[in-house]
C-alpha positions, 0 to 999 in steps of 0.5 A, spaced: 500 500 500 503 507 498 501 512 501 497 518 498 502 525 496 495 528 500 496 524 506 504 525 507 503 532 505 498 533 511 502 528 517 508 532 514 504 540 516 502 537 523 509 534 525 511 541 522 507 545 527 507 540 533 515 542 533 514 548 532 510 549 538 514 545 542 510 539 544 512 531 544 507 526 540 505 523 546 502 529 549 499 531 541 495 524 542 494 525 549 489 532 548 487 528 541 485 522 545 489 517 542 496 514 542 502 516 540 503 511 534 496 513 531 499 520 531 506 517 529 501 515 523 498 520 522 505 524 521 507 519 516 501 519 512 500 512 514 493 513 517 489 518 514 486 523 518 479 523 519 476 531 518 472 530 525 480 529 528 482 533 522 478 539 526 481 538 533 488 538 531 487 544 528 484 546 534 489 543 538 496 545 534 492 553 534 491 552 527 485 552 522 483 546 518 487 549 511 493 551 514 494 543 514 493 543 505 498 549 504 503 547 499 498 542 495 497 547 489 504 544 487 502 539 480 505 533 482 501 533 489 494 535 484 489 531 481 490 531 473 483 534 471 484 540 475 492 542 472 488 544 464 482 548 466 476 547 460 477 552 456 470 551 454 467 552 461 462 558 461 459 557 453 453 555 451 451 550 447 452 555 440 458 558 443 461 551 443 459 548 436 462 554 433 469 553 437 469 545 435 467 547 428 473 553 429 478 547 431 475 542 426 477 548 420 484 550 423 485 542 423 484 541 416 487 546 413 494 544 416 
């Protein structure tokens, strides 16, 4: 089983803001109410974070929720379909008729 670019991104955010303020797995697992493996875990992207245990690290560590996702915008870190954005989006039906037979045109004549 590999791990998910998303899930070691975001163990890699809480063991970032663990440290920095200073506080061991142990006493995160405490406050969160688990041991200290699960959070050891959860830092190296072997165990996904739940959004409710997502939530309360973030409240835990004085962070919000989007602090944890900072830095996914890289490509190799986003799905596929969102690096093009449709150029077609926002046209209607007409619109985008005429631009496929624009390109069908243009195509032909190469």
């Amino acid at each position: 089983m590999s791990i998910h670019p998303v899930d070691r991104h975001v163990g890699e955010r809480i063991r970032a803001r663990r440290k920095e303020i200073g506080i061991s797995q142990q006493a995160l697992a405490e406050k969160l109410g688990l041991t200290f493996q699960q959070v050891q875990k959860y830092e190296r992207g072997m165990n996904r974070v739940s959004a409710s245990k997502l939530y309360e690290t973030a409240q835990v560590l004085s962070v919000s929720i989007e602090w944890f996702f900072l830095g996914l915008d890289t490509p190799e870190l986003m799905p596929a379909q969102r690096l093009i954005p449709d150029p077609m989006a926002g046209l209607d039906r007409d619109q985008r008729k005429a631009v496929e037979n624009l390109i069908k045109t243009l195509a032909k004549s190469n």
